[in-house]
C-alpha positions in Angstrom: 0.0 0.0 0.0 1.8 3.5 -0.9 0.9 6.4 1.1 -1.7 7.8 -1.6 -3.8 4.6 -0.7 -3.4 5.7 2.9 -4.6 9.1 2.9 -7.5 8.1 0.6 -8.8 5.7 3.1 -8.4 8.6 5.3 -10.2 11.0 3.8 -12.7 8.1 3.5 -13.1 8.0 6.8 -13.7 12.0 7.4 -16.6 11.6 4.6 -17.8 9.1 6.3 -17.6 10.6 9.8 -19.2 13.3 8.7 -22.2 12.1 7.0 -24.2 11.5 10.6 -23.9 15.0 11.6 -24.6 16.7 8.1 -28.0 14.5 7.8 -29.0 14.5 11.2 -27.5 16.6 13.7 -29.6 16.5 16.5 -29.8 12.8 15.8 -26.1 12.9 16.1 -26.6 14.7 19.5 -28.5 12.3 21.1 -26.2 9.4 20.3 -22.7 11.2 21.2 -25.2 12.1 24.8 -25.6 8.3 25.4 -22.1 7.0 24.2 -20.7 9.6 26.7 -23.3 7.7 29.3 -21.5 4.1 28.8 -18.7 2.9 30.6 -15.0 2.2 30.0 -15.8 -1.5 30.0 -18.5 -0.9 27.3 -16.5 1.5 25.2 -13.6 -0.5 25.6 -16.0 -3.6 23.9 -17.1 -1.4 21.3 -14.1 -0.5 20.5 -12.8 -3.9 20.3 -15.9 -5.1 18.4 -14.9 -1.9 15.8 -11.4 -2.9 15.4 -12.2 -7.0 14.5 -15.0 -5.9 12.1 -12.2 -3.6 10.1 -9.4 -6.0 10.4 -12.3 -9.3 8.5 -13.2 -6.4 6.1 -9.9 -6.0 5.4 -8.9 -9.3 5.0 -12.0 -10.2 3.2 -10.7 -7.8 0.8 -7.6 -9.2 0.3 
């Protein structure tokens, strides 16, 4: 992968980011108010959870 590959998936992931808040921003509100409710533990698993579903995509991929 060269670093052009890199900062495309980047800038992927801003578009993507920002998509939530452009369509629904009080939407987006609402969910960033109960994520900040959760606890370590859960963010922790979500974050987990996040990281294994990239890492199959990716290796699905290739």
């Amino acid at each position: 992968m060269d670093s052009g590959t890199f900062w495309l998936a980047m800038a992927l992931v801003l578009v993507i980011e920002g998509l939530f808040p452009l369509l629904s921003p009080a939407g987006w509100r609402r969910m960033f108010a109960q994520i900040l409710q959760l606890n370590d533990g859960q963010l922790r698993f979500f974050g987990m959870c996040s990281i294994l579903a990239g890492l199959f995509v990716i290796w699905f991929l290739l």
